[in-house]
C-alpha positions as CSV (number, residue, x, y, z in Angstrom):
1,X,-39.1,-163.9,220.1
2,X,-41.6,-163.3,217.5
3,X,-42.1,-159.3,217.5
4,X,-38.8,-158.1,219.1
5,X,-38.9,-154.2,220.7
6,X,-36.3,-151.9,219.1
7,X,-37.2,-149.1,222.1
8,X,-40.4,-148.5,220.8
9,X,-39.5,-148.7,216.7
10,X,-41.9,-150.4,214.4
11,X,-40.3,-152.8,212.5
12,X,-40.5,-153.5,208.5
13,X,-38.8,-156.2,206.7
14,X,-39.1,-156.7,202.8
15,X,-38.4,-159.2,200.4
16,X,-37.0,-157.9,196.9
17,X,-35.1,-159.4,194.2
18,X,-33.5,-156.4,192.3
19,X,-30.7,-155.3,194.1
20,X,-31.0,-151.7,193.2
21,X,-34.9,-151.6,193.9
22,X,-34.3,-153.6,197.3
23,X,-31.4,-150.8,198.0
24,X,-33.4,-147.7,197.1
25,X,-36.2,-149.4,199.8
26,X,-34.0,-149.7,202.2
27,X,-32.4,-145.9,202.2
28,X,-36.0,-144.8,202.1
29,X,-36.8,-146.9,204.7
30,X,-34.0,-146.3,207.4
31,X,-34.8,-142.3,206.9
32,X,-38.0,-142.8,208.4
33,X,-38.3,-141.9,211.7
34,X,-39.9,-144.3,214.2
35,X,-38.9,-147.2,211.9
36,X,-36.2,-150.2,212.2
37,X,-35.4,-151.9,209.2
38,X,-35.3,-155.7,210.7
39,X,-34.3,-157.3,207.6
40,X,-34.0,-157.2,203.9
41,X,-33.8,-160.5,201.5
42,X,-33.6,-161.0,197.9
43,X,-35.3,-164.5,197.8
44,X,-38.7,-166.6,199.4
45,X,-35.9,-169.0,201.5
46,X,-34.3,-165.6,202.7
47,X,-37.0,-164.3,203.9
48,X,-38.6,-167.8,205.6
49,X,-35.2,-167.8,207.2
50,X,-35.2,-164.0,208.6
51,X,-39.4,-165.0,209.7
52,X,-37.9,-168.1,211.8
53,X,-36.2,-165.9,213.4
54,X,-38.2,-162.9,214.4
55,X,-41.1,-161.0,212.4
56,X,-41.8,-157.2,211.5
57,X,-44.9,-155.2,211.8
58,X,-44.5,-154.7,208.0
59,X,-43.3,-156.7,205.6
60,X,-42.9,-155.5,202.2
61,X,-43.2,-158.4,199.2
62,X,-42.2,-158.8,195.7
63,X,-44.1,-161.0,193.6
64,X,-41.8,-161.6,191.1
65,X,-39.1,-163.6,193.1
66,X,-36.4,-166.2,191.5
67,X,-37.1,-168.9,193.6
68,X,-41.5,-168.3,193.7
69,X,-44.0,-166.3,193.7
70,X,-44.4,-163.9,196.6
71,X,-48.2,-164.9,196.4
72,X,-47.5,-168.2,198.3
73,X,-45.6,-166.2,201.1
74,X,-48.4,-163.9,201.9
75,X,-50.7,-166.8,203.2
76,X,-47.9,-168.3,205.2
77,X,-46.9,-165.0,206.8
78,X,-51.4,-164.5,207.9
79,X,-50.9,-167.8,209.1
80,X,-48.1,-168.0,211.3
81,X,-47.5,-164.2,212.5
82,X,-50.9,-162.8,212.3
83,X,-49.8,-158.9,213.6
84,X,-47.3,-159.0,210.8
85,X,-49.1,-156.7,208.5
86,X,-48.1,-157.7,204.5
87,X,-47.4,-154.9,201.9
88,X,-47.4,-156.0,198.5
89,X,-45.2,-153.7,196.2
90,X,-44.7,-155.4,192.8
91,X,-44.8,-154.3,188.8
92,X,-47.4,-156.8,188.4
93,X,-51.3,-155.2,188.7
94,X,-53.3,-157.4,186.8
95,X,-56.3,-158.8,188.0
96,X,-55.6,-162.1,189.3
97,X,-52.7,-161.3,190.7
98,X,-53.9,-158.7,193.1
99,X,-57.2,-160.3,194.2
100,X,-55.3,-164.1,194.9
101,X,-52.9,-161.9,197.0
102,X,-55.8,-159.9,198.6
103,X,-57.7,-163.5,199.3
104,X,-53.9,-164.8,200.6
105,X,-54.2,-161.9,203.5
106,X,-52.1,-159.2,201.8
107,X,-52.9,-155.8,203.7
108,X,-52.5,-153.6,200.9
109,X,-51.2,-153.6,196.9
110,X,-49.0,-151.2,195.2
111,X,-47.8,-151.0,192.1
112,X,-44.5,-150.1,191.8
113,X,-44.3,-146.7,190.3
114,X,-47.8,-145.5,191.6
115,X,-46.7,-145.2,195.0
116,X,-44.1,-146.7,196.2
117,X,-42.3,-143.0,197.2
118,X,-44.9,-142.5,199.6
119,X,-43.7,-145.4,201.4
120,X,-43.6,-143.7,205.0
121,X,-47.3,-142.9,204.4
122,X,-48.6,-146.4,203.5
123,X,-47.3,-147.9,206.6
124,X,-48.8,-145.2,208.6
125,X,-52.3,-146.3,207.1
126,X,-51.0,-150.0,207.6
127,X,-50.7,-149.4,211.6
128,X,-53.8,-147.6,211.6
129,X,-56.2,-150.3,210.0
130,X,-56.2,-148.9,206.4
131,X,-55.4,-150.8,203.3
132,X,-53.0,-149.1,200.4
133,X,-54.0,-149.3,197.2
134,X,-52.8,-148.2,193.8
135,X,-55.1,-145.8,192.6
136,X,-55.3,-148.3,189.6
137,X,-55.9,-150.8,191.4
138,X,-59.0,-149.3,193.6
139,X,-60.4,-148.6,190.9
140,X,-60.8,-152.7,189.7
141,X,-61.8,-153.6,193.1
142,X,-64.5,-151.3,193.3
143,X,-65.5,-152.4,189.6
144,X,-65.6,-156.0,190.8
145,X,-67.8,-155.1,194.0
146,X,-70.2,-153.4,191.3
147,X,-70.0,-157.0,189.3
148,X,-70.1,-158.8,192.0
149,X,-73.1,-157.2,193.6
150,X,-74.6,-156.3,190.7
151,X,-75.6,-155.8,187.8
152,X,-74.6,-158.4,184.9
153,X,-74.7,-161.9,186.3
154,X,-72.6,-164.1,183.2
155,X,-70.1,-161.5,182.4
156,X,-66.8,-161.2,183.9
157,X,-64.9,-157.8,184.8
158,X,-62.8,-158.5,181.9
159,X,-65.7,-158.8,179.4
160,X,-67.4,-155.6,180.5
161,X,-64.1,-153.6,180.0
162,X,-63.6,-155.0,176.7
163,X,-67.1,-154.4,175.5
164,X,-66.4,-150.7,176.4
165,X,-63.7,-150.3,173.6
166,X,-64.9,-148.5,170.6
167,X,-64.2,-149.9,167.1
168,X,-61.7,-146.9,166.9
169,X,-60.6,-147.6,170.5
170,X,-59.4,-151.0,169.5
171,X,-57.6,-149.7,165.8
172,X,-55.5,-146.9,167.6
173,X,-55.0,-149.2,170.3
174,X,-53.8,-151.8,168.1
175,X,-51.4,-148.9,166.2
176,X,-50.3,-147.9,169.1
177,X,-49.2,-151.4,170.4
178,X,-47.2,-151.7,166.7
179,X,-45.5,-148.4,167.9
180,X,-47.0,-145.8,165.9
181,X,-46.8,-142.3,166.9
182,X,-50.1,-140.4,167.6
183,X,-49.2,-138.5,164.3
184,X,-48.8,-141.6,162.2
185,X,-51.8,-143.2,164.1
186,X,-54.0,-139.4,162.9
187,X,-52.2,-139.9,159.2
188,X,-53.4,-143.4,159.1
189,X,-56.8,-143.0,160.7
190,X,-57.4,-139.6,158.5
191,X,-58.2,-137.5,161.5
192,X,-56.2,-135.1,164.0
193,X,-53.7,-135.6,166.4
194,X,-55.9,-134.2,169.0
195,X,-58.7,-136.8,167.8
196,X,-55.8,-139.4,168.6
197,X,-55.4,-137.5,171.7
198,X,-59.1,-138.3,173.0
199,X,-59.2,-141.5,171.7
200,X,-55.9,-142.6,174.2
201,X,-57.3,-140.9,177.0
202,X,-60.7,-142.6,176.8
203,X,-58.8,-146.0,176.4
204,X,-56.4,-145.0,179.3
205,X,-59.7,-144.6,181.3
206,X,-61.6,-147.5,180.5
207,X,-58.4,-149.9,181.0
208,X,-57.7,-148.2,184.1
209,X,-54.2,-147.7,183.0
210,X,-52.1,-144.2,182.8
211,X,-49.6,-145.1,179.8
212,X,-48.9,-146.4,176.7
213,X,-47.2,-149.4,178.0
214,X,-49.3,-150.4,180.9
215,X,-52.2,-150.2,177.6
216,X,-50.4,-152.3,175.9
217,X,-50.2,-155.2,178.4
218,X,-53.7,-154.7,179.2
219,X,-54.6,-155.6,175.4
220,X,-52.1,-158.0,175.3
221,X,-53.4,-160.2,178.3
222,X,-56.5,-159.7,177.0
223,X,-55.4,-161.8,173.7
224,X,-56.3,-158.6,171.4
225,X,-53.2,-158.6,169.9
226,X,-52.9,-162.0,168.6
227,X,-53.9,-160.8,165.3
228,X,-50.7,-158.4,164.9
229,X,-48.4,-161.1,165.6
230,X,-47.7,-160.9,169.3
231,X,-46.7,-163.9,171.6
């Protein structure tokens, strides 16, 4: 029995390390009306196990997992149970990441954070033939289908990001990745705070990003903090 009928229910499964994260899905998730929660694991054999057995509409999956990568879980899930729809909902957003799990038959990305609290509402979309995204995320796949189709044949998404960074861009951004407040970052760059101000949001928008942190990791997987120090 591969889809089993729970009077009419849709089924969701998901696949979550974290013990309070995978709890906090599961409340939300038996609150929904019209859904039955088929199953809940913490690791990849868990979940392989619970598959063997029978398979949800949705499946939710962590990337991040302690015995894999959820990655390698999508493309066995399209594989064998092609009606189970995949929803990965995972910190990680960077690039490579989302577009191997897009290739691997993944249904829809979110980042955790950016979305994951309008859970009921992405699996709607799921079962109607949509695709959830992060806003974050939509916004790199649409700059990659802008690459891909166009414009700037040699350069890669990455390079025409970075090329976008001011001089200034990069030296706050740097400051900022050392931990400066913006006040420290206007004493040391002789200008205001509100200067500092623009500076962060034009950076936020050109990394795609909505925080100081989520900045930071951008620079840093871009190797533009190597000269500070940083692993």
């Amino acid at each position: 029995m591969d889809h089993p009928d729970f009077n009419g229910l849709r089924t969701v499964a998901l696949v979550e390390d974290d013990e309070r994260t995978r709890e906090r899905f599961i409340r939300t998730l038996q609150a929904m009306p019209g859904w039955h929660v088929l199953f809940a694991a913490a690791t990849l054999d868990g979940v392989r196990r619970s598959l063997a057995r029978a398979a949800p509409d949705v499946l939710l999956v962590d990337l991040g997992l302690p015995d894999g990568d959820g990655h390698s879980l999508i493309a066995e899930v399209a594989h064998a149970h092609p009606t189970c729809q995949t929803l990965v909902i995972s910190v990680f957003g960077d690039d490579e990441k989302v577009f191997r799990c897009i290739e691997a038959g993944a249904a829809g990305y979110i980042v955790k954070g950016q979305g994951d609290d309008e859970l009921a509402h992405h699996l709607r979309d799921l079962l109607a033939g949509g695709s959830p995204v992060s806003p974050r995320i939509a916004r790199r796949l649409l700059q990659s289908v802008r690459l891909h189709r166009g414009g700037q044949p040699g350069k890669t998404q990455s390079d025409v990001i970075d090329s976008d960074l001011t001089l200034k861009e990069h030296e706050v951004l740097s400051m900022l990745a050392l931990g400066y407040s913006y006040q420290e970052v206007a004493d040391r760059m002789t200008v205001s705070v509100n200067t500092v101000r623009f500076h962060v949001k034009s950076i936020y928008s050109k990394l795609y990003v909505s925080s100081r942190g989520e900045a930071v990791y951008e620079a840093g997987r871009r190797g533009w903090l190597s000269s500070l120090g940083f692993a």
